[in-house]
N, C-alpha and C positions, 0 to 999 in steps of 0.2 A: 176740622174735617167737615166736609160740605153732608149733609143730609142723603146726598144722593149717593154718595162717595162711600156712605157707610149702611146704606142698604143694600148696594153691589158687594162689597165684603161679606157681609152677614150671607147672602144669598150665591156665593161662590163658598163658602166654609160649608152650608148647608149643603151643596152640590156634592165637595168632596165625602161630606160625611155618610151620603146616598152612595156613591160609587166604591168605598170600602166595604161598607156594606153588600153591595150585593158582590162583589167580587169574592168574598168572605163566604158570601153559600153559595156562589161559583163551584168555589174548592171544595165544601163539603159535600156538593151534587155529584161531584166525580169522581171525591172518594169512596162513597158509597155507592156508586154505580162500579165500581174496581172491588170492593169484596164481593158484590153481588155475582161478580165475574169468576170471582176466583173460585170457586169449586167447580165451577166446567174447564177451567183452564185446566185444574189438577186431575181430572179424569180424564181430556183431554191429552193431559203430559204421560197419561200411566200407562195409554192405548199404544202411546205414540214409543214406549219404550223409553232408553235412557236418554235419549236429544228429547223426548216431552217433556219427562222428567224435570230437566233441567227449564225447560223454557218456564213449566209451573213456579222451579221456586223462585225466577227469577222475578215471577209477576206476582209471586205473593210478598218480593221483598217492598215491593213497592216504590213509590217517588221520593223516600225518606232514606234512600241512602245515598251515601255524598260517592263521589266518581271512585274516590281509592278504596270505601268499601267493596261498592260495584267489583271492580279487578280483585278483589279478593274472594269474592264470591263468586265471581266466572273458573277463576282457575284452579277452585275447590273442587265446584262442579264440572271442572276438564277431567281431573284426576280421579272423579266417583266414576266418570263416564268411562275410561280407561279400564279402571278395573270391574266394572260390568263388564265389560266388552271381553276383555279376559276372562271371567270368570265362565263367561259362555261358552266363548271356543272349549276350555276344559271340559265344560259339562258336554258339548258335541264332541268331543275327542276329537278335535283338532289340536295338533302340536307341531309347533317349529322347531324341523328337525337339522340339528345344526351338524355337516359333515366334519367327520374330525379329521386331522390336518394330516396329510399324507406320510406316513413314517420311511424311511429311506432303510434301505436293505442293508445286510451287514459290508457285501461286495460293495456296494457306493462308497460306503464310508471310508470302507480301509484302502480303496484305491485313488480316494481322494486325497487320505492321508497321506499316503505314497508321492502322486504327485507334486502334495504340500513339501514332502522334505527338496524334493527333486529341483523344484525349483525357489527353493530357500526361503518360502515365503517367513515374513517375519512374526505371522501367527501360529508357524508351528510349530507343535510344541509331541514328546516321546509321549505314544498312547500305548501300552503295550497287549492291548485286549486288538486295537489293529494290527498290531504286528503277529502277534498268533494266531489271528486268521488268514497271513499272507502265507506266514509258514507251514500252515495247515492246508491249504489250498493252493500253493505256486507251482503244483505239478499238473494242476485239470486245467484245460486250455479254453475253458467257456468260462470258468470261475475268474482265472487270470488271464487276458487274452494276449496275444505275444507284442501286439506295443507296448503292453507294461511289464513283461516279461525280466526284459533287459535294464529297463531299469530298476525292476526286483532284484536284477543280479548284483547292479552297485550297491543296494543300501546294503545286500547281505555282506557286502566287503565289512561293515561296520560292526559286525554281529563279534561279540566278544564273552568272553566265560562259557560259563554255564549254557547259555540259549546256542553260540557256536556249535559246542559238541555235541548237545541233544540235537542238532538239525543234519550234523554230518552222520550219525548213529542210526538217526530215522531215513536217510536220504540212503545210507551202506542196505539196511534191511529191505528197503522198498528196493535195491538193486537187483539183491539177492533172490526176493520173490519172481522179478520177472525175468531172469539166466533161468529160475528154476521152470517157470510155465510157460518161455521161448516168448523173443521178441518179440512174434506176431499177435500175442495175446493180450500185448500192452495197450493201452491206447495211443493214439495218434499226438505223438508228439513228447508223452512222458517221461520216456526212457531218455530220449535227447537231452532233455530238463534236468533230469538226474542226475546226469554225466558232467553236464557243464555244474550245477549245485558244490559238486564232489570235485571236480577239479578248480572250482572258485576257492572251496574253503579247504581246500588241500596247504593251499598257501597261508602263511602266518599273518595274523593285522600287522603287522610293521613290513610287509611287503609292495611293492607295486602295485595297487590297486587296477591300471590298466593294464601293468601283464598280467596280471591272474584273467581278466577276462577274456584276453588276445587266447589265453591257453582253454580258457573251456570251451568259446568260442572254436578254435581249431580241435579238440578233442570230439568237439558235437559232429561236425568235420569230415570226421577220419571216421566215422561209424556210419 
């Protein structure tokens, strides 16, 4: 190697060895000028609530964490910010008030059930807490209004035993009450209800289901 050749070498190693070097207290000029910062940041973060909070401890984590740390640290401090943010509304008595969900009246239910047999859906299925409120109510005309009326009258065709006789027993007494206190003091439309009830289940379940109605139907009729 020529003389000249090898003082340019020496004199480009001494260069690099200059330029680590000061890049070297580069960095430790700036990281001491970054703690010098960090207690106003953090006072700064305390004033500023829970977003200063956060921006503090992100500048106190400093340049020494690697990117996946970093996102673990953001979305730590998402979830503390959260629940400040919650803990506050409580302490102002603010609360989110959730509406509870509309409950449906007993009259929906059992005349949907009604409908349900009526037209065969294949989700229906014998409720009998609806059928005791049709039977209990198929004389008041706001309760049962007279589109469903009629076909109150067919399901009762199906009515057998025990539920039968008690509805013909209770439908004879409620007759008897209004013969005794005169037609005019029944209400509108009950007495009619009655008549066809009583000449529906007059007939036997193994009868003609559309003549038993043809006849209460004309007995309502005749009065």
């Amino acid at each position: 190697m020529c003389p000249v050749c090898g003082r340019m070498a020496k004199q480009k190693r001494k260069g690099d060895r200059e330029n680590e070097l000061a890049e070297k207290k580069s960095k430790k000029q700036k990281k001491a000028e970054e703690r010098s910062r960090a207690p106003e940041a953090m006072q700064d973060g305390e004033e500023g609530g829970p977003e200063g909070a956060a921006v503090s401890k992100m500048q106190d984590a400093g340049p020494e964490l690697s990117p996946e740390e970093r996102r673990v640290l953001e979305r730590k401090l998402k979830k503390e910010r959260k629940k400040e943010e919650k803990k506050r509304l409580q302490e102002a008595g603010v609360t989110v008030a959730q509406a509870p969900p509309a409950r449906r009246s007993g009259a929906e239910l059992a005349l949907d059930y009604l409908c349900g047999w009526a037209q065969k859906h294949a989700s229906w299925r014998f409720q009998k807490t609806r059928q005791t409120w049709l039977l209990l109510h198929m004389y008041d005309r706001d309760k049962v209004p007279d589109e469903h009326f009629s076909t109150l009258l067919a399901y009762l065709e199906g009515l057998k035993g025990r539920a039968r006789e008690l509805t013909v027993q209770k439908a004879e007494a409620l007759m008897q009450e209004l013969d005794a206190a005169g037609v005019d003091a029944a209400p509108v439309g009950k007495a009619g209800r009655l008549r066809q009830v009583l000449q529906l289940l007059s007939c036997s379940p193994g009868d003609g289901g559309g003549h038993c109605r043809q006849r209460a139907a004309l007995s309502l009729s005749t009065h």
